[in-house]
N, CA, C and O atoms as a GROMACS GRO file, in nm:
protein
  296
    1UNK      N    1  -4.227  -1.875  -2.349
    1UNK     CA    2  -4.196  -1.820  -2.219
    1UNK      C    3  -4.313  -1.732  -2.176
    1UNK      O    4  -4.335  -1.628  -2.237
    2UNK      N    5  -4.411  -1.780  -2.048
    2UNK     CA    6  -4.486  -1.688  -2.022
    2UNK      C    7  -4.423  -1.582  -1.927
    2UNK      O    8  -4.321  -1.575  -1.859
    3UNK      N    9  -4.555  -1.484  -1.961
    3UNK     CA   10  -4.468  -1.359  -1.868
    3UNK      C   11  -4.470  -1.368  -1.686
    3UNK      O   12  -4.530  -1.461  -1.634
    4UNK      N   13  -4.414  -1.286  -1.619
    4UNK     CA   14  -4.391  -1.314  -1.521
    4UNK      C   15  -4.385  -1.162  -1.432
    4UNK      O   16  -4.300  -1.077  -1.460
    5UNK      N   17  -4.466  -1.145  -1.346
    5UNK     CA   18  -4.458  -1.024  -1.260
    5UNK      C   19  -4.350  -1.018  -1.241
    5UNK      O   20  -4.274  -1.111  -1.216
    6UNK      N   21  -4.314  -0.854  -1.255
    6UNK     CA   22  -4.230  -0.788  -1.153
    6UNK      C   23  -4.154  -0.779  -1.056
    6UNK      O   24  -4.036  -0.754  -1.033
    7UNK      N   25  -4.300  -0.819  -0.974
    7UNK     CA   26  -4.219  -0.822  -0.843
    7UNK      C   27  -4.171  -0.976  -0.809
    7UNK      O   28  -4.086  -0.991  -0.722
    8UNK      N   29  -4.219  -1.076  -0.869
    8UNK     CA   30  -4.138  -1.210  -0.874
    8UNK      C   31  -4.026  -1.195  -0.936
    8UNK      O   32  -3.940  -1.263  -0.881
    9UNK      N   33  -3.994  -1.149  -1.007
    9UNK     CA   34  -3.867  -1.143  -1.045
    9UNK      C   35  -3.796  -1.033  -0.948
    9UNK      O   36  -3.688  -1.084  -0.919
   10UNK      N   37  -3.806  -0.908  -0.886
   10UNK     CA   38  -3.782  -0.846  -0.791
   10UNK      C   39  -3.732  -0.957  -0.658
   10UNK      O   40  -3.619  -0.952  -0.608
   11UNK      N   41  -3.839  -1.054  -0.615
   11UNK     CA   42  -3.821  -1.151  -0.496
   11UNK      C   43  -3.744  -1.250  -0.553
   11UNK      O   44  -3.675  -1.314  -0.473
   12UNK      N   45  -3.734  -1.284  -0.685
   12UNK     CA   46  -3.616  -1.384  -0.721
   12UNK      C   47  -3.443  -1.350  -0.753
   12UNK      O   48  -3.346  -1.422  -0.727
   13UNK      N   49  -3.449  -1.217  -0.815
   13UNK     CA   50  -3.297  -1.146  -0.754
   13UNK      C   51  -3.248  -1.152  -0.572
   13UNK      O   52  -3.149  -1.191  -0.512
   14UNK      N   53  -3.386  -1.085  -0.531
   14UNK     CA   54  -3.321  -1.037  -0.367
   14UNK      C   55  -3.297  -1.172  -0.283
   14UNK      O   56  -3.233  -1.171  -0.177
   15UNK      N   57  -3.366  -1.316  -0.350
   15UNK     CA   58  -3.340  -1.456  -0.300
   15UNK      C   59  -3.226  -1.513  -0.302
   15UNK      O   60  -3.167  -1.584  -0.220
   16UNK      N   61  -3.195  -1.462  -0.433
   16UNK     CA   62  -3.050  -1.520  -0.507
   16UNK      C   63  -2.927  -1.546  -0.436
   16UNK      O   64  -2.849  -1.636  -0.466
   17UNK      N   65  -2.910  -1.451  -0.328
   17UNK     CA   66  -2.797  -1.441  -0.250
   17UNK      C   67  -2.664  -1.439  -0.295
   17UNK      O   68  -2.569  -1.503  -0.248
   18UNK      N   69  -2.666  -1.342  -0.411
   18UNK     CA   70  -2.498  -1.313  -0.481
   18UNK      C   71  -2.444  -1.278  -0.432
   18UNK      O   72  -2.508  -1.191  -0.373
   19UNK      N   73  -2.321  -1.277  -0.388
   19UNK     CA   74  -2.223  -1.195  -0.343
   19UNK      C   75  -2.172  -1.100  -0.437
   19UNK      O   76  -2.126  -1.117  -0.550
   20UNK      N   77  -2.195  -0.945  -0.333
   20UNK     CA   78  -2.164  -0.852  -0.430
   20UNK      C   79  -2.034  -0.805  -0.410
   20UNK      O   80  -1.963  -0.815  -0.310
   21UNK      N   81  -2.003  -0.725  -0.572
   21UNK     CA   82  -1.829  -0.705  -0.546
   21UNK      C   83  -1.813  -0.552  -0.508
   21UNK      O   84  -1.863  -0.453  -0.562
   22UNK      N   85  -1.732  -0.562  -0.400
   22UNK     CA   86  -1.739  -0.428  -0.333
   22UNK      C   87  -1.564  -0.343  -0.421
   22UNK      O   88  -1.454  -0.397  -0.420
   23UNK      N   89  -1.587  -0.249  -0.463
   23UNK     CA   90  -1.460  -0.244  -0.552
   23UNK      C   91  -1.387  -0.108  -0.419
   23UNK      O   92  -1.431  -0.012  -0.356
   24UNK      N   93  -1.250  -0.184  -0.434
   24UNK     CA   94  -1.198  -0.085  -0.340
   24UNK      C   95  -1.114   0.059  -0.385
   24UNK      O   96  -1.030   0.059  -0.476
   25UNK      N   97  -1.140   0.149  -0.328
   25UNK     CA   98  -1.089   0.242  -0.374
   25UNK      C   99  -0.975   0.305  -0.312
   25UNK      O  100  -0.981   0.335  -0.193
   26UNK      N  101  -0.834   0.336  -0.405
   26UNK     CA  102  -0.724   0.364  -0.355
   26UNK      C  103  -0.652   0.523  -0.415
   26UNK      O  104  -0.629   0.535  -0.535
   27UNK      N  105  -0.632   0.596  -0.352
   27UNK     CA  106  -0.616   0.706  -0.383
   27UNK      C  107  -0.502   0.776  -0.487
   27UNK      O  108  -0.392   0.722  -0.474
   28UNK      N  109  -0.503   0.842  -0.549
   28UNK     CA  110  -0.358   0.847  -0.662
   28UNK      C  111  -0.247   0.906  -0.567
   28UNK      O  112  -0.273   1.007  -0.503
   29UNK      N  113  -0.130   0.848  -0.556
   29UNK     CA  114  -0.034   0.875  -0.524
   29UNK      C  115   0.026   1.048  -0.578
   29UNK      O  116  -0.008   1.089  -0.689
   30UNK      N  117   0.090   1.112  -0.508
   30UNK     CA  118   0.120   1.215  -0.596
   30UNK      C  119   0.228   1.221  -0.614
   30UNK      O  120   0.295   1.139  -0.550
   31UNK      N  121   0.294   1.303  -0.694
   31UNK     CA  122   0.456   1.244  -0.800
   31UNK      C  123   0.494   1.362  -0.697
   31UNK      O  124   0.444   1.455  -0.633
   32UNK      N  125   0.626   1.289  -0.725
   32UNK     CA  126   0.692   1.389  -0.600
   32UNK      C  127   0.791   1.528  -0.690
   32UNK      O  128   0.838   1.634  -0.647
   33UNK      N  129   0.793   1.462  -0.832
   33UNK     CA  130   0.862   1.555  -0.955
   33UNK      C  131   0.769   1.599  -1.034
   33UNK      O  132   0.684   1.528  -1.089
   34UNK      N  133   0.783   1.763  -1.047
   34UNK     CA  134   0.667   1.785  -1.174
   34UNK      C  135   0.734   1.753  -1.296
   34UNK      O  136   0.842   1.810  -1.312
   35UNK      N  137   0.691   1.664  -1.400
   35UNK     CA  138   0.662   1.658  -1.531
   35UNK      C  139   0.618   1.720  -1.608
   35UNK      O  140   0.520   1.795  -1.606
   36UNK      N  141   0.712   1.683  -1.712
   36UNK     CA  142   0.598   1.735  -1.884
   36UNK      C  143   0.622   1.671  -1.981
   36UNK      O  144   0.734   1.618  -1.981
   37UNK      N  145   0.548   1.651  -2.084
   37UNK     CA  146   0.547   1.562  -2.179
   37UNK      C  147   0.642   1.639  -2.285
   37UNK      O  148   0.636   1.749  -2.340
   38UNK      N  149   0.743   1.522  -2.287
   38UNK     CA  150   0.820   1.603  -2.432
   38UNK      C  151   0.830   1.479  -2.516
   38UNK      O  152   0.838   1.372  -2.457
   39UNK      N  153   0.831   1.481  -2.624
   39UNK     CA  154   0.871   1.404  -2.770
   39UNK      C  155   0.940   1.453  -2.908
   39UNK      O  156   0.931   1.552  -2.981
   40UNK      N  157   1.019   1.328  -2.907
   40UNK     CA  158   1.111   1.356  -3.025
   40UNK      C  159   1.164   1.257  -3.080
   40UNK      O  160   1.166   1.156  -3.010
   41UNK      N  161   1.219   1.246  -3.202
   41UNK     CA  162   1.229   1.130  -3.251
   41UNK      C  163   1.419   1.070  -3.248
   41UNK      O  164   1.510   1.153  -3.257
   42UNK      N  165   1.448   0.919  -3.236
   42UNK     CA  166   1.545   0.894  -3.228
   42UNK      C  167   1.581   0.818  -3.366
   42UNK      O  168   1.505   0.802  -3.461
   43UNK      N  169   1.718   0.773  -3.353
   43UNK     CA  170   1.730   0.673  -3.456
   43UNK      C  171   1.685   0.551  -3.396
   43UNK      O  172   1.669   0.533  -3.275
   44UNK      N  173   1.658   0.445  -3.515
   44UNK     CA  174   1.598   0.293  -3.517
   44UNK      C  175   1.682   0.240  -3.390
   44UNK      O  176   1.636   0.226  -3.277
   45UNK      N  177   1.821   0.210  -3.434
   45UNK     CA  178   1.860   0.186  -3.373
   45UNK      C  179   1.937   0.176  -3.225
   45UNK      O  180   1.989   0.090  -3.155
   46UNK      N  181   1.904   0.352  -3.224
   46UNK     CA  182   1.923   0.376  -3.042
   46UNK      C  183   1.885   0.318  -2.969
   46UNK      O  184   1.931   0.257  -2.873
   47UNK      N  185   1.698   0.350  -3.052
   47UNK     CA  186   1.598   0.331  -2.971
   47UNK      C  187   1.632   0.141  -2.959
   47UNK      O  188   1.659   0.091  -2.850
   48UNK      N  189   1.627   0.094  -3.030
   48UNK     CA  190   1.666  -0.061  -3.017
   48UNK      C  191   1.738  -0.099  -2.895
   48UNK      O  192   1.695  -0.181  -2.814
   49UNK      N  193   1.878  -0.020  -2.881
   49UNK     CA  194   1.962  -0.034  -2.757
   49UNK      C  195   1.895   0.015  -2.656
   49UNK      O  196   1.901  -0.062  -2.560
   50UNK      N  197   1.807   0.152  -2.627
   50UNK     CA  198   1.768   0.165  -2.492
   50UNK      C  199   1.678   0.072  -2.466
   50UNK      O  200   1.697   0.016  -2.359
   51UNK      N  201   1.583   0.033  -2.528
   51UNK     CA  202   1.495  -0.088  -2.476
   51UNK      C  203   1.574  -0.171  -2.424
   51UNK      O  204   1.540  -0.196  -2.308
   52UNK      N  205   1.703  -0.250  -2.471
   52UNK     CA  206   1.770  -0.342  -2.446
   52UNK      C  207   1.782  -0.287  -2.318
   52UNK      O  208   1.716  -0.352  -2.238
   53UNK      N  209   1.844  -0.189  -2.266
   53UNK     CA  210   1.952  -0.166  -2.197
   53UNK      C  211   1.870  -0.174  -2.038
   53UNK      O  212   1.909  -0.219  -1.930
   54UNK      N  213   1.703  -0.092  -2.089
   54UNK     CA  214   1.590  -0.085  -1.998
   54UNK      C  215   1.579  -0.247  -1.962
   54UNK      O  216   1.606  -0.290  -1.850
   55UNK      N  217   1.552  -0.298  -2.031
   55UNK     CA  218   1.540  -0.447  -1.991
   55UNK      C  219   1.672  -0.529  -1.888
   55UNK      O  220   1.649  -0.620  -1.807
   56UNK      N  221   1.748  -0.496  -1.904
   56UNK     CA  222   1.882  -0.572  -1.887
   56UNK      C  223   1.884  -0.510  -1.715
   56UNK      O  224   1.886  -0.592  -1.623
   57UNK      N  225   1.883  -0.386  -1.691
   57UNK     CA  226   1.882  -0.297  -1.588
   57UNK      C  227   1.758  -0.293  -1.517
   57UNK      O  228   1.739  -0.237  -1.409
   58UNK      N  229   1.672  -0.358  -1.589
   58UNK     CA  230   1.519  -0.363  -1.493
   58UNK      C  231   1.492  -0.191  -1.456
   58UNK      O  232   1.502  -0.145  -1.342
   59UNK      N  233   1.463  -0.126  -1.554
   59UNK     CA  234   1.410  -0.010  -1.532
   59UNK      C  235   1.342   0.030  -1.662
   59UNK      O  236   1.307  -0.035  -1.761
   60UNK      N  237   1.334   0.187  -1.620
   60UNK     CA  238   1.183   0.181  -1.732
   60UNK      C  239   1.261   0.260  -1.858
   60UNK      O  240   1.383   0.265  -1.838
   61UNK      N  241   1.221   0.319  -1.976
   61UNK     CA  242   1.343   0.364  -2.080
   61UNK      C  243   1.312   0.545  -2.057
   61UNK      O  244   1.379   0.624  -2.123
   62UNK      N  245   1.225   0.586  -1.978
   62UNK     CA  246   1.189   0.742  -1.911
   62UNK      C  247   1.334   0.718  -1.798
   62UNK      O  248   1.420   0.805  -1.793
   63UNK      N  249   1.342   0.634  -1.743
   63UNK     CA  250   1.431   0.625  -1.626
   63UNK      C  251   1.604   0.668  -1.718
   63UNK      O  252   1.675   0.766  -1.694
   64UNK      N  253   1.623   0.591  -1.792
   64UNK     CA  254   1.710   0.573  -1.862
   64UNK      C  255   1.770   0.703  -1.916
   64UNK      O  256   1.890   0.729  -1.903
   65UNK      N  257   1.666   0.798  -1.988
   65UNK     CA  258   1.691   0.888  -2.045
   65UNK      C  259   1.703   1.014  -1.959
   65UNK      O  260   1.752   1.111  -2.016
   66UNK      N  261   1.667   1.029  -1.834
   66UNK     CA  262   1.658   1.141  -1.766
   66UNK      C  263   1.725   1.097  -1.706
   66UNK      O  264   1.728   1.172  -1.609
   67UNK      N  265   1.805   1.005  -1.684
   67UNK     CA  266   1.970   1.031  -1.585
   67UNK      C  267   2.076   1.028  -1.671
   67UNK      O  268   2.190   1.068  -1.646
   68UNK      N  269   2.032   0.973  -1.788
   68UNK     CA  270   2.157   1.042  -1.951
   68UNK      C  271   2.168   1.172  -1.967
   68UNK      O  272   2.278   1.224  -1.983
   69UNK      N  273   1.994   1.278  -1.964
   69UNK     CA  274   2.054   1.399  -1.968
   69UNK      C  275   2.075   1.467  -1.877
   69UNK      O  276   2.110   1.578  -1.918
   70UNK      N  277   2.072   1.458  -1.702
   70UNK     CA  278   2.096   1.479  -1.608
   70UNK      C  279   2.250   1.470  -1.605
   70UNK      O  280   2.310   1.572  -1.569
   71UNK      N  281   2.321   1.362  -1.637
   71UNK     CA  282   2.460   1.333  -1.663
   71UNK      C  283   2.505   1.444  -1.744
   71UNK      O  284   2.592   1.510  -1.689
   72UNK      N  285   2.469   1.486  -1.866
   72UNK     CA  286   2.542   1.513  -1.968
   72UNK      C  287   2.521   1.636  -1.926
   72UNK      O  288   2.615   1.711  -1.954
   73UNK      N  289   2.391   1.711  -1.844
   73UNK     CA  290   2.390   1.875  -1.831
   73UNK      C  291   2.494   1.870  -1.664
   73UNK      O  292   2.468   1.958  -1.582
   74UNK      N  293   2.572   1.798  -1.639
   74UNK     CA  294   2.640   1.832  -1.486
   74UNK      C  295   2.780   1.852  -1.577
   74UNK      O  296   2.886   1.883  -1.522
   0.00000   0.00000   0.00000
């Protein structure tokens, strides 16, 4: 491979005619509830049923658990 100026290779990119990807930018939504991270551990098998239950109900298993203890503190 012989070598090759610069600027030919400069005039052989700007020839090329790629289409460039313009990345769009979308702003973060802001939560309308403040949060905080809590953790703790369940049994095997709870946790087994809330996944189920998340699935079955098409929601998420955060959804699940904060209207269980919302319920249980009214």
């Amino acid at each position: 491979m012989e070598k090759q100026n610069i600027n030919d290779l400069i005039n052989m990119a700007k020839s090329s005619n790629q289409q460039k990807t313009i990345q769009k930018i979308v702003p973060i939504a802001a939560k309308e509830l403040d949060e905080v991270q809590f953790s703790f551990y369940l049994e095997k098998e709870l946790l087994k049923k809330l996944k189920l239950k998340a699935l079955q109900e098409e929601t998420s298993m955060k959804q699940l658990v904060n209207d269980a203890v919302k319920s249980f503190l009214q």
